[in-house]
C-alpha positions as CSV (number, residue, x, y, z in Angstrom):
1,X,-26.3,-3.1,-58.4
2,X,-25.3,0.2,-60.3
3,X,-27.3,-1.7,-63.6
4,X,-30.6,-1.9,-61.6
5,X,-30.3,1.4,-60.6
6,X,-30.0,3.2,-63.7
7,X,-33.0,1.2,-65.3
8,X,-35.2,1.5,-62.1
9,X,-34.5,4.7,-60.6
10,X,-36.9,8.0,-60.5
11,X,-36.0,11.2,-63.0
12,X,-33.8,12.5,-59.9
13,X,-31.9,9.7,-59.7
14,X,-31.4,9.6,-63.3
15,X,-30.5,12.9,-63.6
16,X,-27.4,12.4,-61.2
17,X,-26.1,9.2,-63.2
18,X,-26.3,11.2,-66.1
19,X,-24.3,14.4,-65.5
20,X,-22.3,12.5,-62.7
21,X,-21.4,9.2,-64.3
22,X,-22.1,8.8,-67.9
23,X,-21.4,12.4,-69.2
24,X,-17.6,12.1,-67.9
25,X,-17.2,8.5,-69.3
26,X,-18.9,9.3,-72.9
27,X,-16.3,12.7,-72.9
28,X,-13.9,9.7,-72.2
29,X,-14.7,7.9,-74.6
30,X,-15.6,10.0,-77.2
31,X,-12.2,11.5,-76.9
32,X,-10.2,7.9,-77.3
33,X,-12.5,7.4,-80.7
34,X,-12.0,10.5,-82.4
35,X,-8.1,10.1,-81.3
36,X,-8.1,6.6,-83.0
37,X,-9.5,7.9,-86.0
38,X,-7.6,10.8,-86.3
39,X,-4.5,8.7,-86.0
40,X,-5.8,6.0,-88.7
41,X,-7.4,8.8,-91.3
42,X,-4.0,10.6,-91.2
43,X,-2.3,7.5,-91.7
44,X,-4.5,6.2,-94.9
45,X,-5.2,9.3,-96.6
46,X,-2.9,12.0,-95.1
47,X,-5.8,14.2,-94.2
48,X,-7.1,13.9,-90.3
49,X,-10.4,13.5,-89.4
50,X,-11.3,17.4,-88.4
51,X,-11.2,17.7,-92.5
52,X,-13.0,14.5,-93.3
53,X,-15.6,15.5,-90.2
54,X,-18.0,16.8,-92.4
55,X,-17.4,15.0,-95.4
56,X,-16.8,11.9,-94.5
57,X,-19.5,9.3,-95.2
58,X,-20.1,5.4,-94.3
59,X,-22.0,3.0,-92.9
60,X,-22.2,3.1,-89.2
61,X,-20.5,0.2,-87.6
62,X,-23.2,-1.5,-85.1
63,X,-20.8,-3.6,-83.1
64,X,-18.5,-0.7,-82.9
65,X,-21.5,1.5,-81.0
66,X,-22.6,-1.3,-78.8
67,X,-18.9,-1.7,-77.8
68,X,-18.5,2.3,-77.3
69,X,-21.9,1.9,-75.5
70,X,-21.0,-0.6,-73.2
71,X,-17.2,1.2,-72.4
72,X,-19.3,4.4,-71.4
73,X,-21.4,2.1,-69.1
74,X,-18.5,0.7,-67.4
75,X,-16.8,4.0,-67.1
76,X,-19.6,5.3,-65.9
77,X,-19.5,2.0,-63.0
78,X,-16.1,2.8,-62.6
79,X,-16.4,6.6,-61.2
80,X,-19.5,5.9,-59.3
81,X,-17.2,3.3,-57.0
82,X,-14.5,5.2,-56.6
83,X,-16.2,8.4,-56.3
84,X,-15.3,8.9,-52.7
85,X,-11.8,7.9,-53.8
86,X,-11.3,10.2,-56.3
87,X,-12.5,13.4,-53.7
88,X,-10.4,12.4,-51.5
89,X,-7.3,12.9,-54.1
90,X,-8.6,15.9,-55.6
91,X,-8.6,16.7,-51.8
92,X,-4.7,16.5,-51.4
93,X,-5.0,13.3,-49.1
94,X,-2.0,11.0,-51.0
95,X,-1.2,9.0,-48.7
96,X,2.0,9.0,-46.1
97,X,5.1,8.1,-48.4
98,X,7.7,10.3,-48.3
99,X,7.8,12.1,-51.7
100,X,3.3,12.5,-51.2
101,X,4.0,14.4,-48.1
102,X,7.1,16.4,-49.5
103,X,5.1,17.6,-52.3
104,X,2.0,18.0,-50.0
105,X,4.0,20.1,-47.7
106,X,5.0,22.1,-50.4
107,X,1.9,22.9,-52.3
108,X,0.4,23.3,-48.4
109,X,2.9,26.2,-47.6
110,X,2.4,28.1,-51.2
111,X,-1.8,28.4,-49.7
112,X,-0.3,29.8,-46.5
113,X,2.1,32.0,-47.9
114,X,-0.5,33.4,-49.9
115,X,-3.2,33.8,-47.5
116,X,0.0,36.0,-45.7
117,X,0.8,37.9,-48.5
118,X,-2.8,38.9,-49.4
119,X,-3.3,39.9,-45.5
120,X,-0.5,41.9,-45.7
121,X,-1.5,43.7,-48.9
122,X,-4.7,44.2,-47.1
123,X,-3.2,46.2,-43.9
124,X,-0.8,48.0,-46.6
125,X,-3.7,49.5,-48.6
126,X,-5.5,50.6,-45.3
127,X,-2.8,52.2,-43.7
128,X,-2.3,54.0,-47.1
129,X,-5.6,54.8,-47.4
130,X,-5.9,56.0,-43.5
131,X,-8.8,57.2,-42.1
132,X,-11.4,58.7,-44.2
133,X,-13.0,62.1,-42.9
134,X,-16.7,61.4,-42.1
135,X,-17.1,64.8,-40.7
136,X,-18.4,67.6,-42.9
137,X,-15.5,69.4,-41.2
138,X,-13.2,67.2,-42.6
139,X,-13.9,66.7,-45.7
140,X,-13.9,70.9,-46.3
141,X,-10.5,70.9,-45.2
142,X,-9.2,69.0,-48.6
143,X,-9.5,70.1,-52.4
144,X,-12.3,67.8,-54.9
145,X,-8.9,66.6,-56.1
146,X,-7.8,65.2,-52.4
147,X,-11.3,64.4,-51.6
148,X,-11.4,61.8,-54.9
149,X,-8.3,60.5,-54.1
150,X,-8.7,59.6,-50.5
151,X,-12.4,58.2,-51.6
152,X,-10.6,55.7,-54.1
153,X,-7.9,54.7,-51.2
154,X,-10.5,53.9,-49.3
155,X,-12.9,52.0,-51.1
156,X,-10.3,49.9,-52.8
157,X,-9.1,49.1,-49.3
158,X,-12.5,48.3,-48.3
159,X,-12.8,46.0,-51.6
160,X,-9.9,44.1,-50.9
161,X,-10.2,43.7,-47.1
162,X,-13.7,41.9,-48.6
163,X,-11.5,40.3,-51.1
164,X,-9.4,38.7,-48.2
165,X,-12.1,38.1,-46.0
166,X,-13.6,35.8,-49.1
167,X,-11.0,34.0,-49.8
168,X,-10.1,33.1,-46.1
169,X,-13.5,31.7,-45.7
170,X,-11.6,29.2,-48.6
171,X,-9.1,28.2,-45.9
172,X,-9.5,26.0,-42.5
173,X,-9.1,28.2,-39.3
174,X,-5.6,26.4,-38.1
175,X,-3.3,27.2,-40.7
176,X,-1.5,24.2,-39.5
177,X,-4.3,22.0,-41.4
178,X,-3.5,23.2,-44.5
179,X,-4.4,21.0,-47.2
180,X,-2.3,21.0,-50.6
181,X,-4.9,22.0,-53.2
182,X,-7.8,24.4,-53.0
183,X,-10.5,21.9,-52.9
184,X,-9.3,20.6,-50.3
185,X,-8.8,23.4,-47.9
186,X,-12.2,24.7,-48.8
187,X,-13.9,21.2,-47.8
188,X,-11.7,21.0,-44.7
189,X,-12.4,25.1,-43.7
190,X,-16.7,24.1,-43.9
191,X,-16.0,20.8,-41.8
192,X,-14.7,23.2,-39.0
193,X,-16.8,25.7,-38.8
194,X,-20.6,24.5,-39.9
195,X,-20.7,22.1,-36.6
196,X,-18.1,23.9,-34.4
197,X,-19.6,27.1,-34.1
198,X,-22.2,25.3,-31.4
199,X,-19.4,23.0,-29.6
200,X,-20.4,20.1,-32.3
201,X,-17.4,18.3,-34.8
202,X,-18.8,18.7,-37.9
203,X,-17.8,15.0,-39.4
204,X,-18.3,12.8,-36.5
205,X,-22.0,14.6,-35.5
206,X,-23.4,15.0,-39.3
207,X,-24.4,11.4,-39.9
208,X,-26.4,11.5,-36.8
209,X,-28.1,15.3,-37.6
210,X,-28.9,14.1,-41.8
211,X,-31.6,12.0,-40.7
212,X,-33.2,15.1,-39.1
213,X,-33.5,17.8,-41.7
214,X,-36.0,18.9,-43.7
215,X,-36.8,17.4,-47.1
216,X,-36.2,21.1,-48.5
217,X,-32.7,21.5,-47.1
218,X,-32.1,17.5,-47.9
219,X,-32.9,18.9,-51.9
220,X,-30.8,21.4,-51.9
221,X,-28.4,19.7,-50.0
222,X,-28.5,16.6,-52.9
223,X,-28.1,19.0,-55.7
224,X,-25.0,20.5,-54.2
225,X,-23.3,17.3,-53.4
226,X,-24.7,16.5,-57.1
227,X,-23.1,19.6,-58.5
228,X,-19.4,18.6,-56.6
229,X,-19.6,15.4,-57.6
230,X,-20.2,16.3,-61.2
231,X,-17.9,18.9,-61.6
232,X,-14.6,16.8,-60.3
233,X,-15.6,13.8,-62.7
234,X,-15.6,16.0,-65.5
235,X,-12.2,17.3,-64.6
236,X,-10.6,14.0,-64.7
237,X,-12.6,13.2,-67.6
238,X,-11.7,16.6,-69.4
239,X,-8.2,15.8,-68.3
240,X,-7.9,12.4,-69.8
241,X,-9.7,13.5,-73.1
242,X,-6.5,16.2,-73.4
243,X,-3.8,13.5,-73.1
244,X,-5.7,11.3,-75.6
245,X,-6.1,13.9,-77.7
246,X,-3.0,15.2,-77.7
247,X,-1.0,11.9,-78.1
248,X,-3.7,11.4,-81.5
249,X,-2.6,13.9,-83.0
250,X,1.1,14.7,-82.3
251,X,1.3,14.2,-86.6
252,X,-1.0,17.3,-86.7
253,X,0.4,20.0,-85.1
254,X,-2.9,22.1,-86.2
255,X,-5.8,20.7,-84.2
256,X,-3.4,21.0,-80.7
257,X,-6.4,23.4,-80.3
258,X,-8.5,20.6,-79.2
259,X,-6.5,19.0,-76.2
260,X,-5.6,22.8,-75.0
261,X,-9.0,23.0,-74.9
262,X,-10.0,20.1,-72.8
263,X,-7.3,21.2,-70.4
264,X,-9.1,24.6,-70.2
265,X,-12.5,23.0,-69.4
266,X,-10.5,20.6,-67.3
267,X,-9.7,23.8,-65.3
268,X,-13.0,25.6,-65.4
269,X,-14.4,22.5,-63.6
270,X,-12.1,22.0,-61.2
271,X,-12.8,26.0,-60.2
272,X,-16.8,25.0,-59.9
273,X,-15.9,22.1,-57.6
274,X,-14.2,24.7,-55.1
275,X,-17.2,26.8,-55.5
276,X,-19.9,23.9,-55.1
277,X,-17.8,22.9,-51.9
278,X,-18.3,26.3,-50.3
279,X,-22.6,25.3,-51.3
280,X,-22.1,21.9,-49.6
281,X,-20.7,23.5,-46.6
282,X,-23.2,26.6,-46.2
283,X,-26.2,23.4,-46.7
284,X,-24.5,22.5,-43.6
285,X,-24.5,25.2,-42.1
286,X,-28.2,25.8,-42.3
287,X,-28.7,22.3,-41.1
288,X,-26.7,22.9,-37.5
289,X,-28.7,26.2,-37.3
290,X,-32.4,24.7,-37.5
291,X,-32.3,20.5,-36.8
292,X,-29.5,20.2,-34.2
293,X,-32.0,20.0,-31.5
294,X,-34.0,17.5,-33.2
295,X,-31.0,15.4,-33.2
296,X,-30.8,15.5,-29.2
297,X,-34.3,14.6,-29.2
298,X,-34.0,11.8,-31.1
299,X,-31.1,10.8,-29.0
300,X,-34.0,10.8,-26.6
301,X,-31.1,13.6,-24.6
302,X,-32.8,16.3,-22.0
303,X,-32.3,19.6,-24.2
304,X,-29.4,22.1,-23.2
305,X,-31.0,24.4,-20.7
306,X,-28.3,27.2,-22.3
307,X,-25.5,28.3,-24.6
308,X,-22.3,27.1,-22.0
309,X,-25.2,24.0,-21.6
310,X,-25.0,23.2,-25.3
311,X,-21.7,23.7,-25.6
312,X,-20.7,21.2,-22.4
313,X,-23.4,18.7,-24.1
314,X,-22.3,19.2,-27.6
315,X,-18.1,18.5,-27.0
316,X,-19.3,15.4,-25.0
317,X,-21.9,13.8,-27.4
318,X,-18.6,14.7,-30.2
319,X,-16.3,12.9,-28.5
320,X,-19.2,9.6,-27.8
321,X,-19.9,10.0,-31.2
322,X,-16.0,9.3,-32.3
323,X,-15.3,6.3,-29.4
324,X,-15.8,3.0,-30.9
325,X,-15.4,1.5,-27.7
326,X,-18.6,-0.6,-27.3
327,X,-18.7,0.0,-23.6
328,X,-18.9,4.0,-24.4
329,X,-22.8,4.1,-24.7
330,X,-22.8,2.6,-20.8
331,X,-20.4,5.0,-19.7
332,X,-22.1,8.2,-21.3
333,X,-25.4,7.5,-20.8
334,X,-25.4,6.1,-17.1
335,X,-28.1,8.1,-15.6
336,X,-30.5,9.0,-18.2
337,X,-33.8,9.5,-17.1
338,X,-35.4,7.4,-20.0
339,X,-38.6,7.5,-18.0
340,X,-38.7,10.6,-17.8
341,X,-38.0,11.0,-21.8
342,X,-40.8,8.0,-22.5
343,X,-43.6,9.9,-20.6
344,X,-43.1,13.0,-22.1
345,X,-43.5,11.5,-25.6
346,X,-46.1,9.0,-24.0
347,X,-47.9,12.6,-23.4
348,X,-47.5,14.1,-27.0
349,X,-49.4,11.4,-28.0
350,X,-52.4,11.2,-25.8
351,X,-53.1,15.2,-25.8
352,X,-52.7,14.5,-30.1
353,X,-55.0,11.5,-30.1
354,X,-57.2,11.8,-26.3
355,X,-57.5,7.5,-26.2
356,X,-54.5,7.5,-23.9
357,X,-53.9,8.0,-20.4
358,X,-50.5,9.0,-19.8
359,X,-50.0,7.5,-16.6
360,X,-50.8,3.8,-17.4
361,X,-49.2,3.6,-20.7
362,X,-45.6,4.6,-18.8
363,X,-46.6,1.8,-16.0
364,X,-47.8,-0.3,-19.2
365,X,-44.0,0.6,-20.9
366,X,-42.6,-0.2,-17.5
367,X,-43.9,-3.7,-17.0
């Protein structure tokens, strides 16, 4: 399947293999090679290959290519099957034995302690900066000296009370749902708020609202997920070229350069997948905001007739939309009035079109 679709698919599509799939498997694989040769140039002739780079000649090696060709291609197989597997790691989900959930508790309780201690810097700076005079009156009583000082009290204290308020948007609401890494909690903190802010749970109702939204938010939506996807596949690819690198060339202490700096961009892209999360979740977002209603409709559901009315409507189709119990549908939807649904679309489509009479195609649907 993955074959076929690299060789059929549109310019979009390729685009995504290549910065998703095969740029992280030829860094992969481009870092094992110039390992190996490191390792057997060093060997031979004492000098490694970052002096020969440049002055080393040959012929190139055919089977050798089509061999590195086809390992990049099967890499590149590799992380789009277990791309959902890898998130979920770099999410801090590691399963339930003990020594997972010790060191998830841990790493889970340094984010909360530091969401603390950055609150409570917060509150510290603004009682030291107090209350700035706003008053003409005010601000005559102090000197230009006390006047500067108290204006850079208070707009660092303004900076980082937006500082906090930034990076808690990073973190779920419940501190109790603290994930251990930082990709994690800002995944989790977007699932809880893009769907719940209307009564809806975000994971259980967005397969359901997708269908609906526009192709323009759908684009943006895809490049996002794109730009996540990307940006943790070249984090473990970055971070398997450093320990290949650095076990090639342990004999030359020298080019240690190389492997620091694959952890680096290891690093970097680890730091744009939290950011591209916060993206994913804002697409979302938007989506609640404009297409939820079209959801209900296609549910062929009577619209909310208020806020509490969405909010009853929305916890209730949440909870349907989580039961697996095949008997849930009769339950929830005893007493629909699916007539009542069928003529009003019955009577979109004979004011749009005028070769229809309302009332005999419902008696038509009927019989």
């Amino acid at each position: 399947m993955w074959p076929v679709a690299l060789f059929t698919s549109t310019a979009a599509a390729f685009g995504r293999i290549l910065i998703v799939n095969l740029l992280p498997s030829g860094v992969v694989v481009f870092s094992a090679w110039l390992s190996i040769r490191e390792f057997e140039l060093e060997r031979v002739t004492g000098r490694g290959i970052l002096r020969q780079l440049f002055t080393f000649s040959g012929s190139v090696d055919t089977p050798a290519l089509l061999f590195a060709v086809f390992l990049v291609l099967v890499l590149a197989a590799l992380f789009q099957t277990f791309q959902v597997r890898f998130i979920r790691v770099f999410e801090g989900y590691w399963g339930k034995r003990s020594i997972a959930l010790q060191i998830a508790g841990a790493m889970s309780q340094h984010h909360r302690n530091r969401i603390d201690r950055l609150q409570r810097k917060s509150e510290d700076l603004n009682r030291a900066a107090g209350e700035f005079p706003q008053a003409p009156d005010g601000l005559l009583e102090l000197s230009c000296p006390e006047q500067r000082r108290a204006s850079r009290k208070h707009v660092r204290a303004r900076a980082y009370e937006t500082f906090v308020d930034e990076q808690r948007e990073f973190y779920p609401p419940n501190e109790r749902e603290m994930l251990p890494t930082r990709l994690g909690n800002a995944m989790l903190a977007f699932e809880r708020r893009a769907g719940e802010r209307y009564g809806y749970e975000t994971i259980a109702t967005w397969p359901r609202l997708y269908p609906y939204i526009s192709d323009r938010l759908a684009a943006g939506y895809h490049s996002s997920v794109d730009a996540l996807d990307a940006a943790i596949n070249l984090t473990i690819a970055f971070t398997i070229a450093a320990v290949v690198l650095m076990a090639g060339s342990w004999r030359a202490p020298f080019v240690l350069w190389l492997p620091a700096g694959c952890f680096l961009i290891a690093l970097l892209a680890y730091r744009a997948a939290v950011s591209g999360a916060r993206i994913v979740g804002l697409m979302e977002y938007v989506a609640f905001d404009l297409h939820r209603f079209d959801m209900i409709e296609g549910l062929h559901l009577p619209l909310p007739p208020d806020s509490k009315g969405e909010l009853r409507s929305a916890g209730r189709l949440s909870k349907f939309f989580r039961i697996t119990d095949p008997n849930a549908a009769k339950i929830m939807f005893q007493g629909t009035d699916y007539d009542h649904r069928v003529r009003q679309v019955i009577a979109k489509t004979s004011s749009a079109t005028g070769d229809l009479n309302p009332t005999e195609g419902a008696a038509d649907l009927e019989m």
